[in-house]
N, C-alpha and C positions, 0 to 999 in steps of 0.2 A: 762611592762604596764599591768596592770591587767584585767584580761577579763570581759565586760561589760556580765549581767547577761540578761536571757530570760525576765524578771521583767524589765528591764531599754529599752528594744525595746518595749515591749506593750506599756507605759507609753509613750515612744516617739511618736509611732503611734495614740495613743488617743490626744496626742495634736494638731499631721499634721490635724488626721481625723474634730478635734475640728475647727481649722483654717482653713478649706478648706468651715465645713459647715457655719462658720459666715462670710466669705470672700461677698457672696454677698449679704448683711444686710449691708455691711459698703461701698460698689463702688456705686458712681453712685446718680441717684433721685428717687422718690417713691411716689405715689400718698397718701395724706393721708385725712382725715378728718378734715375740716374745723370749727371748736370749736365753731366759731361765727356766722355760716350758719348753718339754719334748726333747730334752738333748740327754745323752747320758753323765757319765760321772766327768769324764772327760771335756763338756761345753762340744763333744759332736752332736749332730742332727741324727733322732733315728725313726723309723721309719715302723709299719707292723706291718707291711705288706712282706710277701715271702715269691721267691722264685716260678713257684704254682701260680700266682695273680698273673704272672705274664707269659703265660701258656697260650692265649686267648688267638684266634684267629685275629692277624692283618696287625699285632704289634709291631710297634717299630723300632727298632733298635740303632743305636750310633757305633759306628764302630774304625778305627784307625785304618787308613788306607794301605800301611805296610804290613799288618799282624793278619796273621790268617785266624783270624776271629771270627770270618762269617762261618765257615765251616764248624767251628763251633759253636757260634748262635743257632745256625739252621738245625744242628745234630743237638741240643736242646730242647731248642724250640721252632719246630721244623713247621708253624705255620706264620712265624714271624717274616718279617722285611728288613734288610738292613740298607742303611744309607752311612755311605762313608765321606770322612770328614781328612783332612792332615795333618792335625792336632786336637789334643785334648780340650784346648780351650774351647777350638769351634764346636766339637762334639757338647761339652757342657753347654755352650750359647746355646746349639740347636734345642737339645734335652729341656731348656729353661724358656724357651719361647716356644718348646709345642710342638715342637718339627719330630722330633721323636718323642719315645713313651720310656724308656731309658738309656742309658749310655753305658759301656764297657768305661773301666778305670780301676786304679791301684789302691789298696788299701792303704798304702804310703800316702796318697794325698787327701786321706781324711781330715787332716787336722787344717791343711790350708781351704780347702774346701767350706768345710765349715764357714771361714772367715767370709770367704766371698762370694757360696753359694746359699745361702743359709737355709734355703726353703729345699736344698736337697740333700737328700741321704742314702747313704748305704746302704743293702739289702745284705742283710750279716751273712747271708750261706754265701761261699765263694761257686760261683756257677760251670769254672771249670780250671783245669790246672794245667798249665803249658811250658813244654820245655822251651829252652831257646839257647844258644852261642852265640857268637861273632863269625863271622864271615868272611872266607876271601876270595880273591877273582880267583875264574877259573882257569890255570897258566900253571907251569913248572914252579914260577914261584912263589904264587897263590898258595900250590900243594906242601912246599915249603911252609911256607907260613902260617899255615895250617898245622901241622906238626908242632912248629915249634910253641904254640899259640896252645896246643894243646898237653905239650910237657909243661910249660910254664903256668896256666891253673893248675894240674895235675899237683905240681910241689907246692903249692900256695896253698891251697887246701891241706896238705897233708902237712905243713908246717903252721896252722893253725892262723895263719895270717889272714886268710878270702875270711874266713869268719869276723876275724877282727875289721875287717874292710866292711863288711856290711852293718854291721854293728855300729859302726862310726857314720855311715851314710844315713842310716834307716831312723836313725835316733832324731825325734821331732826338733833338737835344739842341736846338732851336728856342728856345734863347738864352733860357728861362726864358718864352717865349712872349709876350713882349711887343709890346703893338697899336700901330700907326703912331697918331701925333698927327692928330686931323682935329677943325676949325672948321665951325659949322654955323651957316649961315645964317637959314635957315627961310621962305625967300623963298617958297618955293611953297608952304609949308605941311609938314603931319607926312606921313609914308609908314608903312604899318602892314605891319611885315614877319615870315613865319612862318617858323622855320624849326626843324630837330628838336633840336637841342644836342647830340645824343649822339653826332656823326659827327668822330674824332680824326684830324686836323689843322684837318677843313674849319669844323663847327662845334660848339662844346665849352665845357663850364665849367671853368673854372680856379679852383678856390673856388666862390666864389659869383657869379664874374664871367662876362658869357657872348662868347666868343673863338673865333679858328680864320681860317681865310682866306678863308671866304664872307664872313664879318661884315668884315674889313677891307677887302676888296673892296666890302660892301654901303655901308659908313661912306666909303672914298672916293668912291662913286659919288655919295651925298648931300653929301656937303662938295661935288663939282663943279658937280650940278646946285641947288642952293638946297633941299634937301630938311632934315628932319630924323626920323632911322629911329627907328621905336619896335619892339623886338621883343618879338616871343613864341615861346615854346618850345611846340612841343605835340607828338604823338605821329607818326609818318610818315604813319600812313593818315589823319590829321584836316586835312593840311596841304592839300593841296589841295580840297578839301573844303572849307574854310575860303574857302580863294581863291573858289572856282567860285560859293560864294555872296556875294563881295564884302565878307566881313569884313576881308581882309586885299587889302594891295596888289602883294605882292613876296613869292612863296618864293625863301627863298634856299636851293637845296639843291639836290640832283643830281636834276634832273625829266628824266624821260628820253622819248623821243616817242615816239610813236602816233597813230593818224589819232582816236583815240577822245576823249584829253587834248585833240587842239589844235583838238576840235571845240568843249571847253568854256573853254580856256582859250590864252594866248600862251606861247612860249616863246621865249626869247630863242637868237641861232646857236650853235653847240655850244660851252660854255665850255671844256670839255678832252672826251679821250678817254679813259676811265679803261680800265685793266687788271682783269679780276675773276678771283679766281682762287678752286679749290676747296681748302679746308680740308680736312684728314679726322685720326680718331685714327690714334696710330704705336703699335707695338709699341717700349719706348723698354727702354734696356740700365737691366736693375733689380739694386740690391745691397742688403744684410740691414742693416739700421739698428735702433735704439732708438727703440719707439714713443713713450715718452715723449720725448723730444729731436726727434723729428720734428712730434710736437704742439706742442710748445712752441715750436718755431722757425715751425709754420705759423702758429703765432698772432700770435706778435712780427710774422714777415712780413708777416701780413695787414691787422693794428692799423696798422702805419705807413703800410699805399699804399694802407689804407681811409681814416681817420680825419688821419693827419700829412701826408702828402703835398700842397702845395701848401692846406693848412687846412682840408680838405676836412670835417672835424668843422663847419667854421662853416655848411657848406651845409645840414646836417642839423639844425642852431639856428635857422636863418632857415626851415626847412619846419617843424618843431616849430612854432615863433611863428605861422606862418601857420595848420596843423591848430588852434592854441587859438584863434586868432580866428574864424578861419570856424566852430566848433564854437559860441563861446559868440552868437555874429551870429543862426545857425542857432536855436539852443537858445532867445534871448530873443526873435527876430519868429515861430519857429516856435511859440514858444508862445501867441503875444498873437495871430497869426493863426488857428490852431487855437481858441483861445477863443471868437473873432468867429466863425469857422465854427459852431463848435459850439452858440452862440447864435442863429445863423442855422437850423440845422440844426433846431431845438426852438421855433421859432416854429408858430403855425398858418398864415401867410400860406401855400397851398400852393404859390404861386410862389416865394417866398423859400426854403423847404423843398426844392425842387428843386432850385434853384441850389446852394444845401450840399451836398447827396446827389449833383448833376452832380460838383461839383468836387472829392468824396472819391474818386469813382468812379475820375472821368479818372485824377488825380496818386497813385493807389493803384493804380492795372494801370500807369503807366508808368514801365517802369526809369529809375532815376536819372539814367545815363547817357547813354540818348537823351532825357529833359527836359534836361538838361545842352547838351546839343547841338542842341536845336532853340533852347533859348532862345541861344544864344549865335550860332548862325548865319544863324536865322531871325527870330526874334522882336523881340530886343532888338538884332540886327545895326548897327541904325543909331543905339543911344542915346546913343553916347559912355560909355557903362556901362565899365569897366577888367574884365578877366577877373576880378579877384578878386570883385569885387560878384556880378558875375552867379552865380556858384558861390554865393554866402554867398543867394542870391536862391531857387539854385533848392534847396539841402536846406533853407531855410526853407517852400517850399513843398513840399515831399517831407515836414518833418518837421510841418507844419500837419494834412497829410491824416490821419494816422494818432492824430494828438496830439489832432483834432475829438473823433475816436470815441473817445476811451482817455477827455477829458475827458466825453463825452457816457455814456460807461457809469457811470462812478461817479457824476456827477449822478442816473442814471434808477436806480442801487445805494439811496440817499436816498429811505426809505419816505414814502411821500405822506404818511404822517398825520404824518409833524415838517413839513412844508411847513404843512396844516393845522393844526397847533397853534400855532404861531410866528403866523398870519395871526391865530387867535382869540385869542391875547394883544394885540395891537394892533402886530404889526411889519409894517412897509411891504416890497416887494418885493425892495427893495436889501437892507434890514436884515435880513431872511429869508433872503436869498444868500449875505450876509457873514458872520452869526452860525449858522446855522443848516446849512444846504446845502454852502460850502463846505470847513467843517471836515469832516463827515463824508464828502463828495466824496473828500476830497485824502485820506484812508484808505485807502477805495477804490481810487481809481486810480492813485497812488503808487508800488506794485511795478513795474503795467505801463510808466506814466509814465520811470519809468527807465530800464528794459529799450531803450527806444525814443531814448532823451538816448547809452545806450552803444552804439547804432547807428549815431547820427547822426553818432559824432566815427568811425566807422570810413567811415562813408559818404563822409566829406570825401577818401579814398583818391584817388577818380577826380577829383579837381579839378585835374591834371596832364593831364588830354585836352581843358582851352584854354590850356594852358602857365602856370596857377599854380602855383606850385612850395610843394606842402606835402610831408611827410614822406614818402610814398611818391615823391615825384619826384624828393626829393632823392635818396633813395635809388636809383633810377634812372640819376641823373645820375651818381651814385658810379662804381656798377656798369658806366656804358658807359664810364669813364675806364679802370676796373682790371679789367676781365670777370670779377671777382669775385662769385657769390654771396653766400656764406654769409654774411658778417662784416655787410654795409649790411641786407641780409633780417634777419637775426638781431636786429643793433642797431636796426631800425626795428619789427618785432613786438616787442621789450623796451619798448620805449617807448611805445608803442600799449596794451601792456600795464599798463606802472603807470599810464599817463595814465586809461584805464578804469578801472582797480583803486582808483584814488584817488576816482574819480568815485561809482564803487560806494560805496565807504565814507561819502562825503558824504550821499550819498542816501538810502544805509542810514540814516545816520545822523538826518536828516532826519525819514524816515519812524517811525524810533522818536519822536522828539520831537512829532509830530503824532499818534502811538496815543494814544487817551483812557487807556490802563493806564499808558501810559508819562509823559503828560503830568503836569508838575508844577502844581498848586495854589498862589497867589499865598499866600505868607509870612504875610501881614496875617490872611486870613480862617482860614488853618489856626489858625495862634495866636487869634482868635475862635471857634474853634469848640470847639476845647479847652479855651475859658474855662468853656465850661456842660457842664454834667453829664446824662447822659444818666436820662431818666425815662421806665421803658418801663410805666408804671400807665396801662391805658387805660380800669380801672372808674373810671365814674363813673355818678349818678343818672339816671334817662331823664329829659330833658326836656321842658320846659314849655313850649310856646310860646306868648311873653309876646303880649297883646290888639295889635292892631293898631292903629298908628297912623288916625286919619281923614284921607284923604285928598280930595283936591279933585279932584284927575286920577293915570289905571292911571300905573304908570312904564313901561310897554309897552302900547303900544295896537294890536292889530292887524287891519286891515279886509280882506277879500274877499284873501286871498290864496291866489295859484295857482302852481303851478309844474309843468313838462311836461319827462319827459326825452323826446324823441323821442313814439312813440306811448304811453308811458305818462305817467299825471297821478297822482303819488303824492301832491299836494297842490292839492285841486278850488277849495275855496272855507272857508277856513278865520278867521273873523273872532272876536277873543276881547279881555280887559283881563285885567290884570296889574298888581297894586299892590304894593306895598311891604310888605315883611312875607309875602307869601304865598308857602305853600309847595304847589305844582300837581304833583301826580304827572300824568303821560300816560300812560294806557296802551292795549291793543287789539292786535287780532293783526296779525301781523308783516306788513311789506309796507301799510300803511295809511298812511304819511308822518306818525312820532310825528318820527323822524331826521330830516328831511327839512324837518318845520318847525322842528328846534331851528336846522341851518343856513343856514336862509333867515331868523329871527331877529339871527343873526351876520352876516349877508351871508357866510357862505363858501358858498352860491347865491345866485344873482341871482333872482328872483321875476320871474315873467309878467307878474302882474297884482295888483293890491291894493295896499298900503301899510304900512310900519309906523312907527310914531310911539313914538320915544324922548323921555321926560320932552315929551311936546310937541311936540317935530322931528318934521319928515317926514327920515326918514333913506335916504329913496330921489329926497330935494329935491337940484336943483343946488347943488354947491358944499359939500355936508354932510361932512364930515369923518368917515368910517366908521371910518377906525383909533382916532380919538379915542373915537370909543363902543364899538368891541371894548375900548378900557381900563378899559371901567367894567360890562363883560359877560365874565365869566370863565367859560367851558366847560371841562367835564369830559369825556374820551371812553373810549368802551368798552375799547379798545387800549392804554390810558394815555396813548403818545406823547409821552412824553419824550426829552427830548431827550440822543442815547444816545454822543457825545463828553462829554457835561457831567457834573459829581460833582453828585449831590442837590444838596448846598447852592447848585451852580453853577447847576442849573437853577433853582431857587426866587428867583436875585437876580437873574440876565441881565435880564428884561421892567422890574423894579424899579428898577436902575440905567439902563439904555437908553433905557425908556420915560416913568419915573418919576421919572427922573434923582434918585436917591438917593444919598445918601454910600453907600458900599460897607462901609463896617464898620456905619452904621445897617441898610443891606438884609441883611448879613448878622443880627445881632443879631435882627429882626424873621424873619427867614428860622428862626431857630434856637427860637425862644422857637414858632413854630407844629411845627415838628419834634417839641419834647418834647410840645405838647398832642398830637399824636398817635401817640407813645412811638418816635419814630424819628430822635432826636438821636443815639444809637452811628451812625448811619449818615448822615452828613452828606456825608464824603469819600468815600464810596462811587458808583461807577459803578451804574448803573440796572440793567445785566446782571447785576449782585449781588446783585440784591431779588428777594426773591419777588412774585408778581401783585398780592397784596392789599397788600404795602406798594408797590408802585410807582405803585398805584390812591389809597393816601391820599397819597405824594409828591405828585404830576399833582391832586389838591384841592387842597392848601394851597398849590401854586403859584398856583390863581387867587385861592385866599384872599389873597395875600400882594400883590394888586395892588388891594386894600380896594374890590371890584367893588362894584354893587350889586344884582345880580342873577348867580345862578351858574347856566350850564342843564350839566345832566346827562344824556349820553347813552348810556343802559344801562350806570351805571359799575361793575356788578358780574355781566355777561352773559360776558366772559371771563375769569371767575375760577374757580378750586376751589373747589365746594361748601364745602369747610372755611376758605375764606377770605373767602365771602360776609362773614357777619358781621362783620368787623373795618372792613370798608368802608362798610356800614351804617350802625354806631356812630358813624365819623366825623358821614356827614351829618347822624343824629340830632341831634347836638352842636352842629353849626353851626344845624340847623332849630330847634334849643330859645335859641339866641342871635341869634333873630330876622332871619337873614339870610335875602334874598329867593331862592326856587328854582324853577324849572322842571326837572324830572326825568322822564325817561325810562323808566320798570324795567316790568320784569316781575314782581319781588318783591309780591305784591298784599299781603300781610302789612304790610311797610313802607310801600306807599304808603297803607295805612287807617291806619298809626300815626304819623305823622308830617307829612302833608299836613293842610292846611285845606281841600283844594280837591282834586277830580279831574276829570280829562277823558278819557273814553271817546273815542276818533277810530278809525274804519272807514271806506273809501270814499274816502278822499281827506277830512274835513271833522269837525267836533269833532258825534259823535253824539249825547251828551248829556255835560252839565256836573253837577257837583254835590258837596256834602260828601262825605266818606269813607263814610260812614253811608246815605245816600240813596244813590250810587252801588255799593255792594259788599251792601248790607241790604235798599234795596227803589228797585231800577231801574225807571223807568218806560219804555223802551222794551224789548222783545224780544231785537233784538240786545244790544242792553246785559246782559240777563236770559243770554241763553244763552252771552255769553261769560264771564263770573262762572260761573257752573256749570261751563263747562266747564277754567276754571282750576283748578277744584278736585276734579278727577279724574283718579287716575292709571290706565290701563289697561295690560296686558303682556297677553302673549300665550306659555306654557310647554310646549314641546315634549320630545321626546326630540332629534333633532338640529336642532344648531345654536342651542340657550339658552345665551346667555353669562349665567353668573350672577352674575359680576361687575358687568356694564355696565346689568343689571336693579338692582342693590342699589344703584350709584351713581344711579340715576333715582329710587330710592326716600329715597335721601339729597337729594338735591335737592327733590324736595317736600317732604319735613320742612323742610329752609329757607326754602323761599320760601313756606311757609307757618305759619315758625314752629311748627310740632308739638315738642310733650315730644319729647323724646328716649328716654323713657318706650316709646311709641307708634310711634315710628317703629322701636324695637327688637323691638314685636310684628309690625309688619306686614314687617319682617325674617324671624320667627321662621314668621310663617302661609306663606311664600313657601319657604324651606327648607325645614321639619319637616314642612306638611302638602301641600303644593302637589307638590313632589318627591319626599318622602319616602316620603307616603300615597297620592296618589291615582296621579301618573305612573306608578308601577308597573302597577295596575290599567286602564291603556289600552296599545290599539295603536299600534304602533309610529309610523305617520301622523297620529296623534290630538295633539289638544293642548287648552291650560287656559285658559279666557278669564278674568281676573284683574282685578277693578276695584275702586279703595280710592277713598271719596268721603268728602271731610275737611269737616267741621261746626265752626264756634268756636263753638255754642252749648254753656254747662254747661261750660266751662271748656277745650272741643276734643274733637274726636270723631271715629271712622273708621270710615264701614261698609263691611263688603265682601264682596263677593259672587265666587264659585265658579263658572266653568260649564263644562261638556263634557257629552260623546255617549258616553253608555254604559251599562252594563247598570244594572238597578235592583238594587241595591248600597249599601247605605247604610256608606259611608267611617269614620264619625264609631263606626259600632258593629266594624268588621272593622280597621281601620288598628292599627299597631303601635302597641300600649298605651303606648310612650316618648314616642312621639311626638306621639301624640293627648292625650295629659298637658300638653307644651310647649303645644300647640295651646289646648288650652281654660283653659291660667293665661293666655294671652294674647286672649284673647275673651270678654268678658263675656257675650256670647249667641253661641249657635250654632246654626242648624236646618240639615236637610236636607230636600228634594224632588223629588220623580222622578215629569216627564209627557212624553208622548209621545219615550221617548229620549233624553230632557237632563236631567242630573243638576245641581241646584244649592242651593249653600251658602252658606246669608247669615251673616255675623255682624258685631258691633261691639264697636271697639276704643278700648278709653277711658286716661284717664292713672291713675284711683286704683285701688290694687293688688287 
């Protein structure tokens, strides 16, 4: 049976949680409002409170954010509070859940009110009377149009027509609300007109059409004067606002005076005297009903004067359409900008650098909504830009800022050493981005990446405050027809919701498809891989390596080279040849630029001063092709740095097809056959997070093998390994070193590089100290330092107290010199045994609690390998070897061929050595 997904329990739980909240809506009775008690002749709601009930100290009143109505509340009722709303509907929401004590509104929407507020009512005295006109900016031809705005009511009125117009609007059944015919000329040009939509009769949507008796007044005024009206809808408080900065040329809406307005703007003489009157809840005559039947009829009711009434579903299709286009507009410049930032941002220019980090700054602290509105009334005012552009303009810069940094962390997530391994196979900086970088980028940042795409399509919400009408507006628009909440809120979060929900899923889905666990393996090479047989025998013979070719010129020649990071020069002056065939160990203590030269060999540094000469080339010559000779220079590094999206096999063929451009079942096959010589063909399809260090260390060799280099340099390829998996990685290069391939290597293994080089280089100071065979350099050094640091490789010191010896982290130190110096294991089990049984066992008893044991094992390959070591501490004269417990001094002397003791001035000490025959 197939496993039900995290997706199929959410969805389960949203339906429990759905049933649990409608469960009591449907049991039971419910007091409700009596339809035919308390209303007048008409079926309105009325009320016997009067204008004096709301005198009272601390009432609250709702009042529209554009109408200068508090002035008249306060001069009223000058111990009230007003709270302002940007539509009527929210002001009735507020009024009907308790937020205020009444609300300002038009006697015109008694009759819808009624329908959908039932429990409120009118307060019959009109509580004040206000003039109002239209408006235009304030400009040359604002003042124009103001004139003319105000001849054209002048004749309207006196030809008896403005009368017939309100009559026609005002009238509760407005004949299906049908707009007078008008012809537009366009003689003077377009007129850019704001106005709010939400105001029923004046001005209002009918579907998706926008109507009412401002616009048919605005439409004749233009059919008379050669105009042609372009509108837009946008919120009350952004309307003038609008004006005062000249985006628009004409509100048309109930703009009411002030010496404040007509300082910044005209208005034209008073177009009517409107009535306003106070709303409030009624105590309404309630009887005992079926809560289910009253659910189910509020629903039917609501469905039909939300969604059926006049197609009012289509307004909510055409905002939908609009939230996906501005979404994906947003989603595809926000991204490609965001990219360019974010390549800006990671430049070194430190000017270009600012500029990125300026423009994340700015568009990251500023709300949406005021970037929304300065670019729209400020900035882009005069582009001829359409509102929608400007919206889709400005969450692409909203979603650039954020989208820089989300892309810029999972770049900087991308450990530097796959940047550098990718450069040392021979891929250029593009092909390094593409193959390399941005796969395991998009890993990375992919969660957040998304997080920020399901913001984006909510952020499109506010694109209704320059009159684009997406799904919150529609919704809006709904709500000021039917002063309905629930039903357009409800169905507009539903939609909001699967639109996310879907998006989610995509993304998710996406994002699985780009996990390297999740990703699938091209058909062709799986079936090549499962052709061969996995061969995990990695005994084979030590190698020989065959006589050298004679050569005419090094295949690396390198003169006076320096390189300086800041105040330090880890490479002073370093000039050497390199021929074919040879294999060079480096070695020398840490901090001396062994590293240092291998990557200034590869150019993954740029060098100071000197030169180097490939086959010949000056490869620091104009015009030299450096990637083409990292393809014939194959490096190994201490990290492995594989590449950790790719399946083994995937990493061994990428450089080989890309670089090598190979057929892909040959690179494969060639990929597979160096696999089994290194017994890791069972793991071809395997991810690199899979392998253990030492096999990810011989993967990361045969990948440079597999680009037929002719020189391989090694950078301490077994310094981050487990002592136990030294040797496997060793073996390899033996293998390759006994098959004649050329090496430059790195280790510290002095074992290995005496057994396997032809050639060594001692470098201290920055510069190659001395040069020589394995023999002459590790047997008989002619300089000092050379001399003292060969001795002091081949000593191990501890230091054994009562507190604070970890005895673990000593044995592994003692495992580790047994391999890098190759010792029996014979040997390293005794000088295990002298550090336990007598070090611990015998003598720490016999010291003070402060005291401790100076411990030194000094290893000899003469006579087949050897270990002497010597004992020392401060304490009484005591001879250990005769008093220590008989068990343990037994262990002690099977594992030390000699043993003395000596005691002078206070220092006790014990020499012995430790050999492999029994």
């Amino acid at each position: 049976m197939k496993k039900k997904t995290s997706g199929f329990y959410e969805i389960l739980l949203a339906v429990i949680i759905v049933l649990l909240l409608l469960l009591p809506h449907l049991i039971g009775t419910v007091s409700v409002i009596d339809e035919t008690e308390g209303v007048d002749e008409n079926g309105c709601p009325v009320t016997s409170m009067t204008l004096k009930d709301l005198e009272a100290s601390g009432t609250r009143f709702g009042s529209l954010t554009i109408h200068e109505w508090e002035t008249e509340i306060l001069k009223r009722f000058p111990e009230g509070k007003v709270h302002f709303y940007n539509s009527l509907s929210n002001s009735y929401a507020a009024l009907e859940a308790g937020e205020v004590d009444a609300a300002v509104g038009f006697i015109d929407e008694r009759q819808t009110l009624a329908t959908t507020h039932p429990h409120l009512a009118f307060i019959e005295e009109p509580f004040t009377v206000v003039d109002f006109g239209f408006a235009t900016q304030k400009s040359e031809k604002g003042k124009i149009l103001c004139k003319e705005l105000n001849r054209y009511l002048t004749d309207l009125k006196k030809s008896g027509e403005y009368d017939a117009l309100r009559q026609k609007w005002e009238d509760p059944g407005r004949a299906g609300d049908v707009m007078g015919e008008y012809s537009f000329s366009g003689e003077k040009g377009k007129l850019r007109v704001v106005t709010g939509g939400l105001w029923t009769p004046m001005t209002y949507y009918q579907g998706e059409t926008l109507t009412g008796e401002f616009i048919e007044i605005i439409n004749g005024f233009c059919a008379a004067e050669g105009y042609i009206p372009q509108y837009e809808t946008v919120d009350f408080s952004a309307e003038l606002t609008g004006l005062a900065s000249g985006t628009y040329d004409i509100c048309a809406d109930s703009v009411t005076y002030s010496e404040e307005r007509l300082a910044s703007i005209y208005i034209t003489d008073p177009l009517m005297a409107d009535e306003y009157y106070m709303i409030v809840r009624r105590e309404p005559v309630l009887k005992q009903v079926s809560k289910a039947s009253v659910f189910l009829k509020n629903i039917s009711d609501s469905i039909r004067r939300t969604f059926v009434t006049e197609d009012r579903y289509k307004v909510l299709l055409s905002g939908l359409r609009v939230t996906i286009l501005l979404s994906l507009i947003a989603g595809v410049l926000g991204t490609a900008l965001g990219g360019l930032i974010c390549f800006l941002r990671t430049r070194r220019n430190p000017y270009v650098s600012a500029f990125a980090s300026l423009y994340i700054r700015i568009f990251q602290a500023l709300p949406v909504v005021v970037l929304l509105l300065v670019l729209n009334y400020i900035v882009l005012r005069k582009s001829g830009l359409g509102a929608f552009w400007i919206c889709a303009i400005t969450f692409s810069i909203e979603f650039s800022a954020y989208c820089s940094e989300i892309f810029r962390s999972g770049i900087e997530a991308v450990p530097p050493g796959q940047i550098k391994a990718a450069t040392a196979l021979g891929f250029g900086k593009l092909q390094t981005f593409q193959k390399v970088i941005w796969p395991q980028a998009l890993v990375h940042f992919l969660p957040s990446y998304s997080g920020q795409v399901i913001a984006t399509v909510k952020m499109t919400a506010v694109a209704g405050y320059i009159s684009v009408i997406d799904l919150t507006k529609a919704s809006d628009i709904i709500r000021s027809r039917t002063y309905e909440a629930f039903f357009p809120l409800f169905l507009t979060s539903l939609i909001y919701f699967i639109l996310c929900s879907l998006l989610t899923w995509l993304l998710r889905f996406l994002s699985k498809k780009v996990h390297p666990e999740q990703r699938s393996v091209k058909k062709e090479i799986v079936e090549t891989v499962r052709a061969f047989k996995p061969d995990a025998n990695m005994e084979h013979e030590q190698p020989v390596s065959p006589e050298k070719e004679e050569a005419e010129e090094p295949l690396i020649r390198i003169e006076h080279l320096r390189k300086s990071f800041g105040d330090v020069t880890p490479v002073k002056d370093v000039s050497c040849d390199i021929f074919k065939q040879d294999v060079i160990s480096v070695i020398g203590p840490s901090g001396t630029g062994k590293s240092t030269l291998l990557n200034l060999v590869n150019h993954l540094e740029q060098a100071d001063e000197g030169r180097i000469l490939f086959e010949g080339q000056d490869t620091f010559g104009k015009g030299y092709n450096v990637n083409q000779m990292r393809e014939q220079i194959g490096m190994v590094f201490q990290s492995f740095n594989l590449f950790s999206h790719l399946t083994v096999i995937e990493n061994l063929m990428l450089a080989q097809t890309l670089l090598l451009k190979r057929d892909r079942i040959e690179a494969c096959e060639k990929s597979m056959e160096l696999l089994q010589m290194v017994g890791l063909a069972d793991k071809a399809l395997s991810l690199p997070a899979q392998l253990s260090g030492g096999q990810q260390q011989r993967v990361a060799i045969i990948r440079a093998v597999a680009m037929d280099p002719k020189i391989i340099l090694f950078d301490e390829p077994t310094s981050a390994l487990d002592p136990t998996m030294v040797q496997e990685v060793l073996s390899v290069i033996k293998k390759l070193a006994g098959e004649g391939l050329t090496m430059l290597i790195v280790t510290h293994e002095m074992h290995f590089a005496r057994d396997v080089s032809n050639r060594v280089f001692f470098m201290d100071e920055g510069i190659i100290y001395e040069e020589g065979t394995p023999e002459e350099i590790f047997n008989a050094p002619k300089k000092d330092k050379t001399r003292q640091f060969i001795n002091r490789l081949q000593v191990l010191e501890m230091m054994i107290g009562k507190a604070g010896f970890d005895t673990a982290e000593q044995f592994a130190r003692i495992e580790q010199f047994g391999l890098r110096h190759m010792i029996s294991r014979r040997i390293v089990n005794r000088m295990l045994t002298v550090v336990e049984e007598f070090c611990i066992q015998v003598i720490l008893p016999m010291l003070d609690r402060d005291s401790e044991i100076r411990l030194v094992f000094e290893y000899s390959d003469e006579d087949g390998g050897s270990v002497d070591m010597e004992v020392m501490y401060a304490g009484r004269d005591q001879n250990p070897l005769e008093t220590g417990d008989a068990l343990c001094m037994a262990l002690t002397r099977h594992a030390c061929q000699t043993l003395n003791w000596e005691y002078q001035d206070g220092v006790c000490r014990i020499k012995g050595r430790l050999v492999h025959s029994s």
